[in-house]
C-alpha positions as CSV (number, residue, x, y, z in Angstrom):
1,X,3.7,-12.5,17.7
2,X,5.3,-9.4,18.4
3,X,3.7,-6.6,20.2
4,X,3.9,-2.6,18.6
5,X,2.9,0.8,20.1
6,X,1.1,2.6,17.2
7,X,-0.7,0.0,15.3
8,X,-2.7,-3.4,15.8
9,X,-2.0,-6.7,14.3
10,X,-3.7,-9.9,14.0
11,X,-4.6,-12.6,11.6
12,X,-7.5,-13.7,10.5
13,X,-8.1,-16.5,7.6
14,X,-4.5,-16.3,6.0
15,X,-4.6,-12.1,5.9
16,X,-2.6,-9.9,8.0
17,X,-4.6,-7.3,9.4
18,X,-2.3,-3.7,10.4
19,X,-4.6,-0.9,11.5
20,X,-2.9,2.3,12.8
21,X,-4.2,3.3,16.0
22,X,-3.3,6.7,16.4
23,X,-7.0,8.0,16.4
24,X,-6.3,11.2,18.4
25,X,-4.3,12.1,15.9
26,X,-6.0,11.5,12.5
27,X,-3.7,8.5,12.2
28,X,-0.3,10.9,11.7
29,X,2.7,9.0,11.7
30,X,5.5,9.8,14.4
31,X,8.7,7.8,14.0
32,X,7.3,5.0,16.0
33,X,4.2,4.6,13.9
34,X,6.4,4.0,10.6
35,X,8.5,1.4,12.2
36,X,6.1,-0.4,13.2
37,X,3.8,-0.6,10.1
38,X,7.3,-2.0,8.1
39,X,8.0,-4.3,10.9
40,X,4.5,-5.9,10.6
41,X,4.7,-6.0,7.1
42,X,7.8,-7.7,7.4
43,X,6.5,-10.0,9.6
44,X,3.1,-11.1,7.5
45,X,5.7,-11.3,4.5
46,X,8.0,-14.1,6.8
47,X,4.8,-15.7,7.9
48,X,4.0,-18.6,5.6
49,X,0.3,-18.6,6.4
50,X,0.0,-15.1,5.7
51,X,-1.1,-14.6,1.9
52,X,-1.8,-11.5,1.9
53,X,-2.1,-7.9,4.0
54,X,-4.5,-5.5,4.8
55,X,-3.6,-2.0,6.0
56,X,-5.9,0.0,7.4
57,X,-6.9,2.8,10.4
58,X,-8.6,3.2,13.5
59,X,-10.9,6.7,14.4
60,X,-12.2,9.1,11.1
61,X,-9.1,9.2,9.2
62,X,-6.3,6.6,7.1
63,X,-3.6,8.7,7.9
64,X,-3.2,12.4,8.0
65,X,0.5,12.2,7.1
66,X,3.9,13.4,9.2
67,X,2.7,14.3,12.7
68,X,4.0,17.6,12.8
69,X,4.1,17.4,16.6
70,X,7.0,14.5,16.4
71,X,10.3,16.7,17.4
72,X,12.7,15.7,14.3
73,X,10.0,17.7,12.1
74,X,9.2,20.4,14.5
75,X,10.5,24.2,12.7
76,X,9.1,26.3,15.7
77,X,12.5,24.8,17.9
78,X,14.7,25.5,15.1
79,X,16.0,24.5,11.1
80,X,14.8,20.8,10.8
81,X,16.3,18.2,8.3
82,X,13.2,17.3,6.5
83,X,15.2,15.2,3.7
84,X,16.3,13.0,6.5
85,X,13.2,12.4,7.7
86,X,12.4,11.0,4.9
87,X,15.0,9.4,3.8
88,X,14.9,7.2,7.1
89,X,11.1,7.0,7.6
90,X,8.8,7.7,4.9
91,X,10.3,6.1,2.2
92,X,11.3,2.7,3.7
93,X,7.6,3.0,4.4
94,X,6.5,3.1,1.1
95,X,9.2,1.4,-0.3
96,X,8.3,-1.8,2.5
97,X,4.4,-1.6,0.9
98,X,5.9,-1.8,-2.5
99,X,8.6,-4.8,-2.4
100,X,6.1,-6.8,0.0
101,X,6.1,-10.1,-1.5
102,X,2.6,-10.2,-0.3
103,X,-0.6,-7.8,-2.0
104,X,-1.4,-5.1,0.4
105,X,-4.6,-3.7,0.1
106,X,-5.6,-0.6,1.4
107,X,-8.8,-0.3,3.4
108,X,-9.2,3.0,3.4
109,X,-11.5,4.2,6.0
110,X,-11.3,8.0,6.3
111,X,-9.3,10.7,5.0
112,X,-6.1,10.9,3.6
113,X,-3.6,13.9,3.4
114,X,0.2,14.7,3.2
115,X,2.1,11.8,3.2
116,X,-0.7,9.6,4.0
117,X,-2.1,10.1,0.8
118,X,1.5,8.4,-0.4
119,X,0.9,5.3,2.1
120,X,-2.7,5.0,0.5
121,X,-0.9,5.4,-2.9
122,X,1.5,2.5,-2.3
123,X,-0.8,-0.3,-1.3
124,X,-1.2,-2.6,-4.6
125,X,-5.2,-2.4,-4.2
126,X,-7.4,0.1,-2.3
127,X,-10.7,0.0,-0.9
128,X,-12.4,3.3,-0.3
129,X,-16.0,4.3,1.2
130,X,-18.2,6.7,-1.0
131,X,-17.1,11.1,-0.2
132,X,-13.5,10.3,1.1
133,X,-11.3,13.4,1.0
134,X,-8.3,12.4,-0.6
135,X,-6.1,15.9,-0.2
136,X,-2.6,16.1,-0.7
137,X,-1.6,19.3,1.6
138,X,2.2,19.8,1.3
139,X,1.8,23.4,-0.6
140,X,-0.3,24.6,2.3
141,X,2.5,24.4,4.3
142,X,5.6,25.6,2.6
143,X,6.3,21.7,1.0
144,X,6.1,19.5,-1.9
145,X,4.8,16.1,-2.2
146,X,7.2,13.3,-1.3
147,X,7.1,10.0,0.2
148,X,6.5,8.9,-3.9
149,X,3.7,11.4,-4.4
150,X,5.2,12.7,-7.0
151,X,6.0,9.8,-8.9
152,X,2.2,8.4,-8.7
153,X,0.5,11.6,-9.2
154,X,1.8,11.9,-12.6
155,X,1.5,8.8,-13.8
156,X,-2.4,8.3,-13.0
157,X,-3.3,12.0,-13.8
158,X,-1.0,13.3,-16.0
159,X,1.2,16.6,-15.6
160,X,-1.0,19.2,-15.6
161,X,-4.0,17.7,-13.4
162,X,-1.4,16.3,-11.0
163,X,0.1,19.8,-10.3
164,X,-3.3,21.5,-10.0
165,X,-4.0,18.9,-7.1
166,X,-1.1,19.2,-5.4
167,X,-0.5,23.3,-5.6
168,X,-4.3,24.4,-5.0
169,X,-4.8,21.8,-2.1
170,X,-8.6,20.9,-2.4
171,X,-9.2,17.4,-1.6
172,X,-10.1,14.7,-4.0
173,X,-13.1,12.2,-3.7
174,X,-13.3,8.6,-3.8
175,X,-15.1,9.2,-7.1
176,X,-12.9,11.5,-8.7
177,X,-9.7,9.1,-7.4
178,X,-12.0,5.9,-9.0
179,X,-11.9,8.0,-12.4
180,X,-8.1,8.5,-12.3
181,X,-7.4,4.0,-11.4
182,X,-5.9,5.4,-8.3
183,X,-8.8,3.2,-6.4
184,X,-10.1,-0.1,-7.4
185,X,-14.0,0.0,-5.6
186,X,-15.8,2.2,-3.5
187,X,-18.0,0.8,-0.5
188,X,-19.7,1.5,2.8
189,X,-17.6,-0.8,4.3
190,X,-13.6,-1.0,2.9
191,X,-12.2,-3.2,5.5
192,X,-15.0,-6.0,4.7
193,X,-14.6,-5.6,1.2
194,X,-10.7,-5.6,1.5
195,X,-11.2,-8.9,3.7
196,X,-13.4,-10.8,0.8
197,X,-10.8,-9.3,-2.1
198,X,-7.8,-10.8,0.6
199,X,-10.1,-14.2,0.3
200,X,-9.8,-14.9,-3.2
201,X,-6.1,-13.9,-3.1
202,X,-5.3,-16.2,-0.4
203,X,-6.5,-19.3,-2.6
204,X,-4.2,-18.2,-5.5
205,X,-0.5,-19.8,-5.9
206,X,1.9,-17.2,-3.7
207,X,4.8,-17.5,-6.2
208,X,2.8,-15.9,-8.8
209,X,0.8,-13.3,-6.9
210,X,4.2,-12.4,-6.0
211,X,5.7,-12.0,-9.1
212,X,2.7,-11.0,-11.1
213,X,2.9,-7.8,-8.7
214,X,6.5,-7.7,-9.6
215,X,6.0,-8.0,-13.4
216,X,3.5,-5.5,-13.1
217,X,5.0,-2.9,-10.8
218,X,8.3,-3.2,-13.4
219,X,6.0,-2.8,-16.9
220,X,4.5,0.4,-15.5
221,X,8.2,1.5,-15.2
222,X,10.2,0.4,-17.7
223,X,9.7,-0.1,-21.9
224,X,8.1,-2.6,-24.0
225,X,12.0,-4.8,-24.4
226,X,12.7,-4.8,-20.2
227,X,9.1,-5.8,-19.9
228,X,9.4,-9.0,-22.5
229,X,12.7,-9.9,-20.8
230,X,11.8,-9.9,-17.3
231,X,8.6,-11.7,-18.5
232,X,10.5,-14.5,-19.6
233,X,12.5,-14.9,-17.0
234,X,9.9,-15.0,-14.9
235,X,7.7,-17.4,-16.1
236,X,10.7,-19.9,-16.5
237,X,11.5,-19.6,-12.7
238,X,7.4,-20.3,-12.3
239,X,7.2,-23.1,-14.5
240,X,10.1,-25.4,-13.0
241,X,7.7,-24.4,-9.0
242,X,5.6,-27.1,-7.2
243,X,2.7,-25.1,-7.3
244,X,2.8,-24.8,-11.3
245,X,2.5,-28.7,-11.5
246,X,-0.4,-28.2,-8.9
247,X,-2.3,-26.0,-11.0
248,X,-2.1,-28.1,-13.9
249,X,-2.5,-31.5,-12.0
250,X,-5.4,-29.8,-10.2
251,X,-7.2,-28.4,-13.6
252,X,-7.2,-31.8,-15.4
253,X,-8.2,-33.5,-12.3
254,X,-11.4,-30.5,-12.0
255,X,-10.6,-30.4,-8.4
256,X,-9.3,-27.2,-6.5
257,X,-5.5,-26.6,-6.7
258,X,-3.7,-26.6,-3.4
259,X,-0.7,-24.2,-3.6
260,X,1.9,-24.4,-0.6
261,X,4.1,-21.7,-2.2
262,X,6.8,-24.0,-3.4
Protein backbone atom coordinates (compact mmCIF):
# COMPACT_ATOMS: atom_id res chain seq x y z
CA UNK A 1 0.00 0.00 0.00
CA UNK A 2 1.52 3.15 -0.82
CA UNK A 3 2.51 5.73 1.58
CA UNK A 4 1.30 9.81 1.04
CA UNK A 5 2.33 13.10 2.84
CA UNK A 6 -1.10 15.01 3.30
CA UNK A 7 -3.70 12.41 3.88
CA UNK A 8 -4.27 8.84 5.59
CA UNK A 9 -5.35 5.74 4.09
CA UNK A 10 -6.50 2.42 5.20
CA UNK A 11 -9.10 -0.15 4.68
CA UNK A 12 -11.48 -1.29 6.73
CA UNK A 13 -14.44 -3.91 5.64
CA UNK A 14 -14.22 -3.40 1.76
CA UNK A 15 -14.21 0.72 2.12
CA UNK A 16 -11.38 2.93 1.53
CA UNK A 17 -10.88 5.28 4.09
CA UNK A 18 -8.86 8.97 2.80
CA UNK A 19 -8.88 11.50 5.54
CA UNK A 20 -6.81 14.73 4.85
CA UNK A 21 -4.50 15.46 7.53
CA UNK A 22 -3.69 18.91 7.19
CA UNK A 23 -5.29 19.94 10.59
CA UNK A 24 -3.02 23.02 11.10
CA UNK A 25 -4.41 24.27 8.29
CA UNK A 26 -8.19 23.77 8.20
CA UNK A 27 -7.50 20.93 5.75
CA UNK A 28 -6.37 23.49 2.77
CA UNK A 29 -5.10 21.83 -0.08
CA UNK A 30 -1.35 22.59 -1.26
CA UNK A 31 -0.35 20.76 -4.48
CA UNK A 32 0.69 17.74 -2.59
CA UNK A 33 -2.58 17.39 -0.81
CA UNK A 34 -4.50 17.13 -4.23
CA UNK A 35 -2.28 14.54 -5.63
CA UNK A 36 -2.48 12.48 -3.19
CA UNK A 37 -6.31 12.40 -2.52
CA UNK A 38 -6.56 11.36 -6.68
CA UNK A 39 -3.85 8.86 -6.19
CA UNK A 40 -5.69 7.16 -3.35
CA UNK A 41 -8.74 7.22 -5.06
CA UNK A 42 -7.15 5.73 -7.87
CA UNK A 43 -5.81 3.19 -5.93
CA UNK A 44 -9.30 2.07 -3.89
CA UNK A 45 -10.76 2.23 -7.54
CA UNK A 46 -7.75 -0.57 -8.84
CA UNK A 47 -8.28 -2.47 -5.62
CA UNK A 48 -10.82 -5.24 -6.10
CA UNK A 49 -11.77 -5.53 -2.49
CA UNK A 50 -12.45 -1.94 -2.23
CA UNK A 51 -16.26 -1.27 -2.93
CA UNK A 52 -16.52 1.75 -2.11
CA UNK A 53 -14.63 5.23 -0.58
CA UNK A 54 -14.92 7.36 2.09
CA UNK A 55 -13.40 10.88 2.13
CA UNK A 56 -13.12 12.59 4.96
CA UNK A 57 -10.73 15.13 7.36
CA UNK A 58 -8.71 15.28 10.39
CA UNK A 59 -8.88 18.62 13.05
CA UNK A 60 -12.27 21.08 12.96
CA UNK A 61 -12.66 21.49 9.33
CA UNK A 62 -13.24 19.16 5.67
CA UNK A 63 -11.29 21.41 3.78
CA UNK A 64 -10.91 25.15 3.79
CA UNK A 65 -9.99 25.15 0.06
CA UNK A 66 -6.56 26.42 -1.92
CA UNK A 67 -3.95 26.96 0.79
CA UNK A 68 -3.18 30.38 -0.08
CA UNK A 69 0.28 29.97 1.53
CA UNK A 70 1.28 27.17 -1.42
CA UNK A 71 3.74 29.53 -3.66
CA UNK A 72 2.00 28.85 -7.34
CA UNK A 73 -1.10 30.86 -5.76
CA UNK A 74 0.77 33.35 -3.77
CA UNK A 75 -0.13 37.26 -5.38
CA UNK A 76 2.02 39.10 -2.63
CA UNK A 77 5.39 37.72 -4.77
CA UNK A 78 3.97 38.68 -7.98
CA UNK A 79 0.92 38.02 -10.97
CA UNK A 80 0.02 34.25 -10.35
CA UNK A 81 -1.64 31.91 -12.97
CA UNK A 82 -4.66 30.96 -11.16
CA UNK A 83 -6.32 29.18 -14.30
CA UNK A 84 -3.43 26.89 -14.27
CA UNK A 85 -3.76 26.04 -10.96
CA UNK A 86 -6.68 24.75 -11.60
CA UNK A 87 -6.54 23.42 -14.53
CA UNK A 88 -3.73 20.99 -13.18
CA UNK A 89 -4.93 20.50 -9.57
CA UNK A 90 -8.41 21.23 -8.62
CA UNK A 91 -10.22 19.95 -11.38
CA UNK A 92 -8.51 16.53 -11.87
CA UNK A 93 -9.53 16.57 -8.22
CA UNK A 94 -12.97 16.84 -8.72
CA UNK A 95 -13.07 15.31 -11.84
CA UNK A 96 -11.11 11.93 -10.07
CA UNK A 97 -14.23 12.03 -7.23
CA UNK A 98 -16.60 12.08 -10.09
CA UNK A 99 -15.38 9.33 -12.72
CA UNK A 100 -14.48 7.03 -9.57
CA UNK A 101 -15.93 3.83 -10.55
CA UNK A 102 -16.40 3.41 -6.88
CA UNK A 103 -19.28 5.73 -4.56
CA UNK A 104 -17.45 8.26 -2.59
CA UNK A 105 -19.10 9.44 0.26
CA UNK A 106 -18.30 12.41 1.94
CA UNK A 107 -17.99 12.43 5.69
CA UNK A 108 -18.04 15.74 6.34
CA UNK A 109 -16.74 16.55 9.66
CA UNK A 110 -16.27 20.42 9.89
CA UNK A 111 -16.41 23.30 7.73
CA UNK A 112 -16.21 23.77 4.27
CA UNK A 113 -15.17 26.92 2.17
CA UNK A 114 -13.58 27.90 -1.18
CA UNK A 115 -12.84 25.14 -3.12
CA UNK A 116 -13.47 22.73 -0.44
CA UNK A 117 -16.85 23.36 -0.61
CA UNK A 118 -16.43 21.92 -4.46
CA UNK A 119 -14.57 18.67 -3.06
CA UNK A 120 -17.61 18.23 -0.62
CA UNK A 121 -19.82 18.91 -3.73
CA UNK A 122 -18.31 16.17 -5.77
CA UNK A 123 -18.52 13.22 -3.52
CA UNK A 124 -21.71 11.03 -4.84
CA UNK A 125 -23.17 11.08 -1.08
CA UNK A 126 -22.35 13.30 1.94
CA UNK A 127 -22.67 12.92 5.52
CA UNK A 128 -22.75 16.10 7.56
CA UNK A 129 -23.01 16.77 11.55
CA UNK A 130 -25.88 19.17 12.63
CA UNK A 131 -24.52 23.57 12.43
CA UNK A 132 -21.76 22.86 9.65
CA UNK A 133 -20.71 26.09 7.94
CA UNK A 134 -20.89 25.39 4.47
CA UNK A 135 -19.40 29.01 2.95
CA UNK A 136 -18.27 29.37 -0.32
CA UNK A 137 -15.62 32.44 0.04
CA UNK A 138 -14.14 33.19 -3.45
CA UNK A 139 -15.97 36.85 -3.63
CA UNK A 140 -14.26 37.76 -0.38
CA UNK A 141 -11.19 37.57 -2.04
CA UNK A 142 -11.32 39.09 -5.46
CA UNK A 143 -12.56 35.36 -7.12
CA UNK A 144 -15.24 33.37 -8.41
CA UNK A 145 -16.24 29.93 -7.64
CA UNK A 146 -14.47 27.16 -9.61
CA UNK A 147 -13.27 23.76 -9.06
CA UNK A 148 -17.31 22.89 -10.45
CA UNK A 149 -18.90 25.24 -8.05
CA UNK A 150 -20.48 26.86 -10.37
CA UNK A 151 -21.91 24.13 -12.15
CA UNK A 152 -23.46 22.46 -8.81
CA UNK A 153 -24.55 25.64 -7.29
CA UNK A 154 -27.08 26.17 -9.91
CA UNK A 155 -28.31 23.19 -10.47
CA UNK A 156 -29.39 22.39 -6.71
CA UNK A 157 -30.44 26.14 -5.92
CA UNK A 158 -31.25 27.62 -8.86
CA UNK A 159 -29.83 31.09 -10.36
CA UNK A 160 -30.68 33.55 -8.25
CA UNK A 161 -30.13 31.72 -4.69
CA UNK A 162 -26.93 30.36 -6.02
CA UNK A 163 -25.48 33.84 -6.73
CA UNK A 164 -26.69 35.31 -3.44
CA UNK A 165 -24.48 32.46 -1.77
CA UNK A 166 -21.63 32.87 -3.58
CA UNK A 167 -21.48 36.95 -3.90
CA UNK A 168 -22.64 37.80 -0.14
CA UNK A 169 -20.33 35.06 1.37
CA UNK A 170 -22.35 33.93 4.54
CA UNK A 171 -22.04 30.36 5.21
CA UNK A 172 -24.63 27.79 4.74
CA UNK A 173 -25.80 25.09 7.29
CA UNK A 174 -26.09 21.53 7.21
CA UNK A 175 -29.84 22.20 7.40
CA UNK A 176 -30.19 24.71 4.86
CA UNK A 177 -27.63 22.41 2.42
CA UNK A 178 -30.28 19.24 3.45
CA UNK A 179 -33.17 21.56 2.01
CA UNK A 180 -31.31 22.23 -1.23
CA UNK A 181 -30.34 17.75 -1.86
CA UNK A 182 -26.87 19.04 -1.66
CA UNK A 183 -26.56 16.57 1.58
CA UNK A 184 -28.17 13.22 2.06
CA UNK A 185 -28.30 13.01 6.29
CA UNK A 186 -27.15 14.96 9.04
CA UNK A 187 -25.55 13.28 12.22
CA UNK A 188 -23.37 13.63 15.27
CA UNK A 189 -21.09 11.41 13.92
CA UNK A 190 -20.58 11.49 9.66
CA UNK A 191 -17.71 9.18 9.42
CA UNK A 192 -19.80 6.35 11.37
CA UNK A 193 -22.74 6.93 9.49
CA UNK A 194 -20.68 7.19 6.12
CA UNK A 195 -19.09 3.76 7.32
CA UNK A 196 -22.71 1.89 7.77
CA UNK A 197 -23.99 3.71 4.30
CA UNK A 198 -20.33 2.23 2.74
CA UNK A 199 -21.72 -1.27 4.41
CA UNK A 200 -24.81 -1.69 2.51
CA UNK A 201 -22.99 -0.51 -0.73
CA UNK A 202 -20.23 -2.95 -0.37
CA UNK A 203 -22.93 -6.00 -0.52
CA UNK A 204 -24.39 -4.60 -3.79
CA UNK A 205 -23.16 -5.92 -7.36
CA UNK A 206 -20.02 -3.32 -8.32
CA UNK A 207 -20.95 -3.38 -12.03
CA UNK A 208 -24.06 -1.67 -11.34
CA UNK A 209 -23.21 0.67 -8.47
CA UNK A 210 -20.85 1.75 -11.07
CA UNK A 211 -22.90 2.35 -13.75
CA UNK A 212 -26.04 3.34 -11.89
CA UNK A 213 -23.69 6.38 -10.77
CA UNK A 214 -22.87 6.78 -14.36
CA UNK A 215 -26.55 6.65 -15.58
CA UNK A 216 -27.31 9.01 -13.07
CA UNK A 217 -24.51 11.56 -13.12
CA UNK A 218 -25.30 11.57 -17.27
CA UNK A 219 -29.46 12.12 -16.71
CA UNK A 220 -28.77 15.12 -14.60
CA UNK A 221 -26.81 16.34 -17.68
CA UNK A 222 -28.18 15.58 -20.61
CA UNK A 223 -32.17 15.27 -22.14
CA UNK A 224 -34.77 12.86 -21.79
CA UNK A 225 -33.53 10.88 -25.66
CA UNK A 226 -29.48 10.67 -24.38
CA UNK A 227 -30.83 9.45 -21.05
CA UNK A 228 -33.15 6.48 -22.77
CA UNK A 229 -30.16 5.62 -25.01
CA UNK A 230 -27.44 5.40 -22.66
CA UNK A 231 -30.01 3.41 -20.55
CA UNK A 232 -30.18 0.82 -22.92
CA UNK A 233 -26.99 0.34 -23.54
CA UNK A 234 -26.32 0.05 -20.26
CA UNK A 235 -28.43 -2.39 -19.03
CA UNK A 236 -27.56 -4.69 -22.15
CA UNK A 237 -23.74 -4.67 -21.11
CA UNK A 238 -25.31 -5.60 -17.33
CA UNK A 239 -27.48 -8.27 -18.34
CA UNK A 240 -24.85 -10.48 -20.40
CA UNK A 241 -22.34 -9.86 -16.45
CA UNK A 242 -21.75 -12.80 -13.98
CA UNK A 243 -23.11 -10.92 -11.28
CA UNK A 244 -26.57 -10.36 -13.14
CA UNK A 245 -27.04 -14.27 -13.26
CA UNK A 246 -26.04 -14.14 -9.44
CA UNK A 247 -28.68 -11.85 -8.58
CA UNK A 248 -31.31 -13.76 -10.18
CA UNK A 249 -29.87 -17.30 -9.29
CA UNK A 250 -29.46 -15.94 -5.73
CA UNK A 251 -33.30 -14.36 -5.58
CA UNK A 252 -35.07 -17.68 -6.59
CA UNK A 253 -32.74 -19.62 -4.44
CA UNK A 254 -33.82 -16.81 -1.22
CA UNK A 255 -30.30 -16.89 -0.39
CA UNK A 256 -27.88 -13.77 -0.37
CA UNK A 257 -26.32 -12.91 -3.82
CA UNK A 258 -22.63 -13.06 -3.92
CA UNK A 259 -21.33 -10.50 -6.51
CA UNK A 260 -17.50 -10.76 -7.53
CA UNK A 261 -17.85 -7.85 -9.99
CA UNK A 262 -17.71 -9.86 -13.06
Amino acid sequence: MKNFETIKYEIKDGTAIITINRPQVYNALNVQGKLDIISGIREANKDLNVRSIVLTAEGKAFCSGQDLNDRTVDATKGPVDIGHTIETEWNPLIEAIRTSDKIIIGAINGVCAGAGLSVALACDLKIAPPGNRFISGFSQIGLAPDAGMSFMLVRQMGYTKALEFALLGKPLLSEAMLEYNFINKIVENPLEEALRLASEINVLAPLSVKMVKKNFQYANEKELGDVLGREKYVQRYLGFSQDYKEGVSAFLEKRKPQFKGQ
